[in-house]
C-alpha positions, 0 to 999 in steps of 0.5 A: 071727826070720825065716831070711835065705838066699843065693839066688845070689851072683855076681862078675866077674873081677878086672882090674889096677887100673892103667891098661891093666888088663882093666877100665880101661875100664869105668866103676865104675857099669857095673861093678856094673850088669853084676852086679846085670842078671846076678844077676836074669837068673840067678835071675829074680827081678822086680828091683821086688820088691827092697827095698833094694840095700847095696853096699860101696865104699871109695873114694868119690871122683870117678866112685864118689861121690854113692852109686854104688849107686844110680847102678848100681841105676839103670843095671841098669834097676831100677824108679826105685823100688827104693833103694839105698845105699852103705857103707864099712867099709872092706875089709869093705865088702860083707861088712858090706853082706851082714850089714846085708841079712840083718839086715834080713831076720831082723828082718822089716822087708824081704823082699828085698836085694842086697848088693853091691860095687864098686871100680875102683882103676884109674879111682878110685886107692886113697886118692883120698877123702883126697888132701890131707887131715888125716884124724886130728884132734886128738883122735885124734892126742891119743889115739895121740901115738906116731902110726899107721902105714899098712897095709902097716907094720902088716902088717910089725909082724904079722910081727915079732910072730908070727916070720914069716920072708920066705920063709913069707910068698912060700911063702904067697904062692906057694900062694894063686897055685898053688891060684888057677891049679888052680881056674881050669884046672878050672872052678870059678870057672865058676859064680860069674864072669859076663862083662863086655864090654870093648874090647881095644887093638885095638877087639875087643870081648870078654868078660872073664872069667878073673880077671886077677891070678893068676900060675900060674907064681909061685915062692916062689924069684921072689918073693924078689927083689922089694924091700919095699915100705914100708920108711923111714928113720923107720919103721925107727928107730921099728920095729927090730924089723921085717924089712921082708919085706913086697913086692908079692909077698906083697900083694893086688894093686890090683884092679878088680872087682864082686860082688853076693849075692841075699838074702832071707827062706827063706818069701820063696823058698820063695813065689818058687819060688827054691831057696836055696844057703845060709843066713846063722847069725851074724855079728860085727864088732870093734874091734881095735888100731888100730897092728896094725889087721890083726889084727881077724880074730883076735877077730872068728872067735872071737866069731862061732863063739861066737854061732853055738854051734860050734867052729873044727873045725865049719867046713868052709872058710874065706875070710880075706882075703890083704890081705897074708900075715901076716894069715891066717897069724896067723889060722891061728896063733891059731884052730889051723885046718886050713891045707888049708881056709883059701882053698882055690881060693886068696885075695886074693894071687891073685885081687886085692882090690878093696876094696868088692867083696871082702866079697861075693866071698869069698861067693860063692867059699865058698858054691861052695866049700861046694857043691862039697865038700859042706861043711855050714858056711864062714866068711869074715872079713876085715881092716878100716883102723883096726883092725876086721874082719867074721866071716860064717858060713853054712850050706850049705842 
């Protein structure tokens, strides 16, 4: 089997997924243009040697339909004869892209793939695919008579059931921000951000580059004053149990933003003359309670160590994405992590959540995370709609 390696991975800074928002004015496909020019240009890799380019997108309606990964492939100026496609595995959408990739590679059939994802939340709002429609059918509803719920209630059942308290989730909250604000002051997402050029109000032309969703002087004291965000009447007769503790406060903001990975066989680099950073071990991807439908992390983690032959105690960092609080400190709960290795430059709570690029931006923040620590393995997983979720270790080459 063939080594797939990581020759570089890169991402933009987050923008507001509103209007108004640092890039609201950027089309989705020039977004993710902007990565896949940067990626060839860091690495010099000839893009007419790539076999393939698999991105990630969730919302795939209106300016981010009809396979918005070859739209950008076409608009970075790769050769017409470079493919691409797009999938949705929902918020793991890049992350399953970057295992499609590697996959690819190990099994010998290519040599060379970007994987890649992108989301304007601000252009293309969250749900945009099924306004108006009966995503469920019969047989679904049949199976789940009592009905599901959305994410943000299933977040709230996840705290119901591991006790979280308000005030755990905003001191969570409050510390995904503090460690998201360090890192920035101190460069270290100097070497994983590259620019995008955006025209402020005011027609300036400038270069985006400082993620804009994280809030250094959020409090855990501030954050208590938010209202929840999915409480209801029916909800709450069905639910007694909830405390509707949930707010956009200890929520991954709507975010815009791209992300994208050169992947390759180890021989391939070596014969290019490139120098991996990493090297992928194993990957996973489950099935988990459709109701809880946050919780997928949990089993994914356990089955990707045993896949890769190591313990929890062999990771040297982990990315679980901050959908909401509750996530990754269920997560903690069941794995025993170490905490001061979950999201150390801080997670999605801060640094937003972009739906189809989170995958690869949590990539590329621990393979830098590793790098700069000198860390040997990091694992990444993330939260998936209708109950799944991805698991990605690495190894820091």
């Amino acid at each position: 089997m063939n080594e797939a390696v990581i020759v570089d991975v890169i991402r933009t800074a987050s923008g507001k997924g509103k209007p108004g928002g640092a890039l609201f004015g950027v089309h989705p496909v020039d977004l993710l243009a902007t990565v896949l020019e940067a990626l060839v240009a860091r690495t010099g890799v000839d893009p007419a040697l790539v076999d393939d380019v698999i991105g990630g997108c969730v919302g795939q309606a209106g300016e981010q339909s009809t396979n918005v990964t070859r739209q950008a492939v076409l608009a970075a100026g790769f050769p017409e004869h470079v493919p691409a496609t797009t999938v949705d595995r929902q918020c793991g959408s890049s992350q399953q892209a970057a295992a499609f990739a590697a996959q690819a590679i190990m099994s010998g059939s290519q040599d060379v793939v970007i994987a890649c994802g992108v989301e304007s939340m601000s252009r293309v709002p969250m749900g945009a695919s099924t306004l108006g429609q009966d995503i469920s059918g019969r047989k679904l509803r049949a199976r789940y008579t009592e009905g599901l719920v959305n994410q943000g209630v299933s977040a709230e059942l996840i705290a119901a059931k591991w006790g979280f308290s308000r005030a755990q989730l905003d001191d969570f909250a409050a510390q995904s921000h503090a460690w998201a604000a360090s890192a920035e002051r101190n460069g270290l997402f100097s070497g994983e951000i590259v620019p995008v050029p955006v025209t402020n109000a005011d027609g300036i032309l400038r270069a985006h580059t400082v993620d804009e969703t994280v809030r250094a002087t959020t409090t855990s004291a501030g954050l208590g004053g938010l209202n929840p965000s999915f409480f209801s009447e029916d909800y709450a007769e069905r639910f007694p149990q909830i405390a509707w503790a949930i707010t956009p406060g200890n929520s991954s903001p709507l975010t815009d933003g791209a992300s994208a990975a050169l992947i390759m066989s180890a021989e391939k680099a070596k014969a290019l003359g490139l120098r991996p950073r990493a090297r992928f071990s194993a990957f996973s991807v489950v099935g988990d309670d459709p109701l809880y439908m946050l919780t997928g992390p949990i089993p994914a983690t356990a089955k990707v160590l045993s896949r890769a032959g190591l313990s929890i105690g062999d990771i040297d960092a982990f990315e679980v994405n901050e959908a909401f609080a509750p996530v990754p400190l269920a997560w903690l709960a069941e794995t025993g992590a170490d905490p001061a290795k979950l999201n150390p430059r801080g997670g999605a709570i801060a640094l937003g959540h972009a739906l189809g690029s989170s995958g690869t931006r949590l990539l590329a923040t621990l393979v830098n995370q590793l790098e700069a620590t000198g860390g040997r393995y990091g694992l990444q997983t993330m939260c998936e709609g209708a109950g799944m979720a991805n698991a990605t270790v690495i190894e820091r080459i």
